[in-house]
C-alpha positions, 0 to 999 in steps of 0.5 A, a space after each residue: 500500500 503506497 501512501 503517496 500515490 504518483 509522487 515522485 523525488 519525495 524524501 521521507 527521511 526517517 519519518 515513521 507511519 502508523 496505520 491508525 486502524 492497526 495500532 488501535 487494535 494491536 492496543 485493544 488486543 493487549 488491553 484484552 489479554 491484561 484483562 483477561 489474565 485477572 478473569 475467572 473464565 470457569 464461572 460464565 455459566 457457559 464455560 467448558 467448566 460448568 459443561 457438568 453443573 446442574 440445570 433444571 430438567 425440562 418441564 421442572 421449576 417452570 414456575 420459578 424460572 417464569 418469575 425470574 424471566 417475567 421480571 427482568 423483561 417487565 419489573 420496570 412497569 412495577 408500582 415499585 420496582 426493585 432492581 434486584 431479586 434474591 433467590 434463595 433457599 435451603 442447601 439443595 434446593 436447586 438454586 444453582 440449578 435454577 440460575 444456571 437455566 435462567 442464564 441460558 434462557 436470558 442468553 437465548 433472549 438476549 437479556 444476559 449481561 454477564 454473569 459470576 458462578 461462584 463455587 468453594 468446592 468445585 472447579 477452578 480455585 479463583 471461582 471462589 473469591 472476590 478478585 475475579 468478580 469485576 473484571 470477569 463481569 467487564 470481561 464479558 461486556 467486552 465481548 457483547 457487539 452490542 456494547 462496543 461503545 462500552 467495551 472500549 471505554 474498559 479496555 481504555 480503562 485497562 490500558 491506562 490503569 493496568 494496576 485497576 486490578 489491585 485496588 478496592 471492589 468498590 474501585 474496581 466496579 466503578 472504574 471497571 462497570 458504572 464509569 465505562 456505562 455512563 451516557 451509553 444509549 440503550 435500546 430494545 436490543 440491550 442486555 437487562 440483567 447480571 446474574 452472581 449464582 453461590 455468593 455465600 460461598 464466596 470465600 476470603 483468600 488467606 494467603 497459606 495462613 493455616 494457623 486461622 481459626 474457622 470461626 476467624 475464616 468463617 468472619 473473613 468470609 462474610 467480610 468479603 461477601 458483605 462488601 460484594 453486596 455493598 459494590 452491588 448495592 451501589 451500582 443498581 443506585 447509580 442512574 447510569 447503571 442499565 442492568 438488574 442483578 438476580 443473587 442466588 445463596 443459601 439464607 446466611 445470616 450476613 445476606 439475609 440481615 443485608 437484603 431485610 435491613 439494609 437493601 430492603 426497598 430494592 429486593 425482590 426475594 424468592 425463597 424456594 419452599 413448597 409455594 413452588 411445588 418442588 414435588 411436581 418437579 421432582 415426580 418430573 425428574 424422577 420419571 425421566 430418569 427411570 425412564 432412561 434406566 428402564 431403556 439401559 436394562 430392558 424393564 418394564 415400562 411400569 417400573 418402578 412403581 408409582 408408590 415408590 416414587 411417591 416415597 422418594 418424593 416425600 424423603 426429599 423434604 423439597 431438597 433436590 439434591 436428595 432425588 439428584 443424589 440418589 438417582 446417581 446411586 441407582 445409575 453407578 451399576 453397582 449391583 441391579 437397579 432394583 435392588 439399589 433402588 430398594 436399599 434407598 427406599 428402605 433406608 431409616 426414616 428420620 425426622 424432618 421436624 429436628 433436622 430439616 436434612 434428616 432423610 439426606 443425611 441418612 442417604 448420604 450415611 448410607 452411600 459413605 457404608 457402600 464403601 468396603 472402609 467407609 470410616 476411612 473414606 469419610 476421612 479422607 473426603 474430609 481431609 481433602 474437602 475441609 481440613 485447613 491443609 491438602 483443602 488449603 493446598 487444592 485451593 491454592 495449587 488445584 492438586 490433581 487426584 492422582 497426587 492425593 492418592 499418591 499422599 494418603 495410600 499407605 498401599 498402592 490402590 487404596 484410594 481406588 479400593 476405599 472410594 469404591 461405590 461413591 461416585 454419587 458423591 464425589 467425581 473421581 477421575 480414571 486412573 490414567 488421568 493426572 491432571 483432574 481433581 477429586 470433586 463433590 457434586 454438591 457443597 451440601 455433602 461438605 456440610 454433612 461431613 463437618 458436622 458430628 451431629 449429622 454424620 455420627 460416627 463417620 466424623 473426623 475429629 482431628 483431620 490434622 493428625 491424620 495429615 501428619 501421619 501420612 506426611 512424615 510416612 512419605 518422609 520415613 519411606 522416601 516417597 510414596 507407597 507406590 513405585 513410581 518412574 523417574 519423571 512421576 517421582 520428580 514431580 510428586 517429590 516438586 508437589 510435596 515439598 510445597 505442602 505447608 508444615 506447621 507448628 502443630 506437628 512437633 510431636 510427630 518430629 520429636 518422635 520420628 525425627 531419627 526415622 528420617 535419612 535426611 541425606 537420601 531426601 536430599 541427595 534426592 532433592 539436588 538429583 532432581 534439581 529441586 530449588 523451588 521457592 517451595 523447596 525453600 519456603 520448606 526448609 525455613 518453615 522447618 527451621 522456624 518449627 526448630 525455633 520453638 523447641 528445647 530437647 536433644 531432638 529438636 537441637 539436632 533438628 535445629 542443625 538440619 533444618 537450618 543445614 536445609 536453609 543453608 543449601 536453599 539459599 545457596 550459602 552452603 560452607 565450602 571449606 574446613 575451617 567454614 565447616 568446623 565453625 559452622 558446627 561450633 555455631 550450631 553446636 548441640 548438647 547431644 552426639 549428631 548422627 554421622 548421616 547429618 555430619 556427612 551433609 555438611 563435610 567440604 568434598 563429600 558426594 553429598 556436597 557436591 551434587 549440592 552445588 546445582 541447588 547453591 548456584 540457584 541459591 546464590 543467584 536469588 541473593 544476587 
């Protein structure tokens, strides 16, 4: 392309020419990806994430999801309109169902904005905090082609502030939503509504502070999801600001007190009880399921009979999940469908009167006793979905399956044996998949485990000890009960090391210390090239540990440690004269194993096939 056609003996020099169209588009594309690295693309509800998450069956909660789309299309014809509705209810009730069906009957309209599913205990970890929300909502404004006007004034916004990101919730949705939304003109074609689906599972990131109390973790908790109902509330009070808000979550006391105080006269409320005939819809999904049973295995076209799903119906008590969960058990082909059927039907039936989750808790009892160890896989499902330490780890590391299997078997093929016969309540991925995690299909199973009163005996009490046993058998027989190849063996030793120790593990060490071949892990850790920072935040988490103890132990485990801090940060002594001050510095009151003296002596094999993990070391000081 010539930009000056026919001239001739023009000199340009070192002019330099832009195309204006192209600059412009290499810039919104840059803007586009810096906001797409602070997204949770895992909570729209049509993302390749939730392909599996619960949407009504067809023909069920029509009448709720009727309400919803009715006043989207027409609340502002109201004699006092409300510009945001709560939906809400009782866990398993089907309010994430709901929203997820609404969001496609919206889309298909084209009434949905952009929506937030948030989830604390399954798929992506940054689907279960605030920071994601704002710009995940602006994300999916950029992409609508009926608000380019819109999209281009956040990408601006991006542009010029990258650090948007790291300011306030209430910053980031004025600058990121209401600012760019200011003076845009609608028309019958623009979007109407956003949807924020599971906000009481929202949770505070406690960045790896395991030592936070769950009543200090629970307050956290309701700080951020008071804050995001605050933005909320300020943005539907804003003239600008086109949309309505629907908010789906269980009845918690900090949501409940905001909607009936402080945002009384702008809420529209739904609770889901039997106002919406959640038996109806339940007779409706029973049906299609059993009818898809009926194909598979040849039945009878009046199977089951109309008593037994009466029966299903009533132990429900209008919780969803209770007819969702039991078909799952009926489907796994762990036996005739019949006889899986009949052991649900005649399970114990309980009093709905004292708890409301009577009837789900026995069947949730009843699949947990399917297992040949259900004590055992009861605590293992706690220690991954509640404790404060492979949960924290998931959380923050999105830890395969594969991987907790390597950690809790104390022989390989346990995890398979002990989670046989619950794949109605959790997803557990083949064995040759290395990448997925565990998942539970509903946070109410969560709740069932946490609580003694509901589970009996199954309840884990100390979920730390069991972690600690497992953590330091890895330790006594470096590595993990199942043989693994070379490349498996470093990125399971990689994972490991990054697993948080705390000081409530001291009795463990004192007693087991001696158990350790500190130079095999070592040696091991330099063959590998561990110098992760989780390599290093490791050995000085083990030397703080050292810090708070007094006997010929832990004077020896001082040594160690602060040997393994030496070696991560690359300082390690390098002559006879740096060696022998060395151990007069951290002399102690008791003999030190020749194992340990063999780490630390200039020239030695071990000292060598240090030096990889010293360079790296020294190269962090630098």
């Amino acid at each position: 392309m010539s930009y000056f056609p026919d001239a001739r003996h023009v000199n340009t020099g070192d002019m330099t020419i832009i195309n204006s169209g192209s600059y412009h588009n290499v810039r919104s594309r840059n803007a586009v990806e810096k906001l797409r690295e602070h997204i949770a693309a895992g909570a729209m509800h049509d993302s390749a994430e939730r392909c599996d998450a619960p949407k009504c069956h067809p023909e069920t909660r029509v009448a709720v999801q009727d309400e919803l789309v009715g006043w989207i299309e027409n609340g502002d014809t109201e004699e006092e309109p409300k510009k945001i509705f709560w939906i809400t209810g009782p866990a398993g009730g089907g309010k994430t169902a709901i929203m997820g069906s609404t969001a496609e009957t919206c889309q298909k309209k084209g009434l949905l904005a952009c929506c937030f599913f948030f989830s604390s205990f399954t798929g992506s970890t940054n689907r279960r905090f605030k920071r994601c929300l704002v710009a995940t909502l602006a994300y999916q404004l950029v992409q609508d082609d009926r608000l380019r006007d819109v999209g281009e004034r956040i990408l601006s916004c991006v542009e010029r502030n990258p650090a948007i990101f790291e300011r306030q919730l209430e910053v980031r949705l004025d600058q990121l939503l209401l600012q760019p939304l200011r003076g845009i003109r609608r028309d019958a074609q623009s979007p109407k509504v956003i949807l924020i689906d599971g906000l009481d599972e929202c949770q505070a990131e406690q960045h790896s502070d395991i030592t936070q109390t769950r009543q200090e973790a629970a307050r956290a908790n309701e700080a951020d999801q008071k804050e995001i109902l605050h933005a909320l509330l300020k943005a539907i009070n804003d003239p600008s600001f086109p949309f309505r808000i629907i908010v789906a979550s269980r009845p918690e006391h900090i949501i409940q007190s905001f909607f009936n105080n402080i945002a009384l006269h702008t809420t529209r409320r739904i609770f889901l009880d039997d106002k919406y005939n959640p038996d109806a819809d339940m007779h409706l999904f029973l049906e299609a399921k059993f009818a898809e049973i009926r194909r598979e295995y040849q039945l009878s076209a009046v199977w089951p009979s109309s008593n037994v799903k009466q029966t299903l119906v009533e132990n429900a008590s209008g919780q969803f999940i209770y007819v969702a969960t039991a078909m799952r058990f009926i489907e796994e082909s762990s036996a005739p469908p019949q006889e899986l059927l009949d052991q649900i039907v005649t399970l114990r039936r309980q009093d709905v009167s004292v708890n409301p989750f009577a009837r789900l808790d026995v069947l949730y009892t009843h699949i947990l006793n399917s297992s040949p160890q259900p004590l055992l896989a009861a605590s293992w499902l706690s220690l991954i979905f509640l404790s404060a330490f492979l949960e924290e780890l998931n959380r923050e590391r999105n830890l395969s399956a594969h991987f907790t299997q390597l950690f809790l078997e104390s022989s390989p093929g346990g995890a398979s044996y002990v989670f046989r016969g619950l794949n109605s309540l959790v997803s557990i991925p083949p064995t040759d998949d290395h990448i997925s995690p565990y998942l539970l299909f509903h946070k109410s199973f969560m709740d069932f485990l946490g609580d003694p009163s509901r589970c009996g005996s199954l309840y884990l009490d100390d979920r730390g000890e069991l972690y600690f046993t497992r953590y330091f058998q890895i330790w006594k027989n470096k590595g993990p009960a199942k043989p693994l190849a070379a490349v498996e063996q470093g990125v399971f030793i990689h994972h490991f090391l990054e697993m948080l120790v705390d000081r409530n593990l001291s009795w463990f060490m004192e007693q087991n210390f001696e158990m350790y071949d500190v130079a095999w892990w070592i040696a091991t850790l330099t063959a590998f090239n561990v110098s992760s920072p989780g390599f290093i935040q490791g050995a000085i988490g083990m030397k703080d540990v050292a810090l708070f103890a007094d006997s010929g132990t832990w004077d020896i485990m001082r040594l160690v440690s602060r040997g393994l801090e030496q070696i991560a940060l690359g300082t390690i002594v390098s002559s006879k004269s740096s060696h022998d001050q060395f151990l007069r510095h951290h002399n102690t009151r008791f003999p030190l194993p020749n194992a340990i003296r063999e780490h630390f002596r200039p020239g030695s094999q071990t000292a060598a096939r240090i030096a990889p993990v010293a360079a790296f070391g020294r190269m962090l000081k630098g």
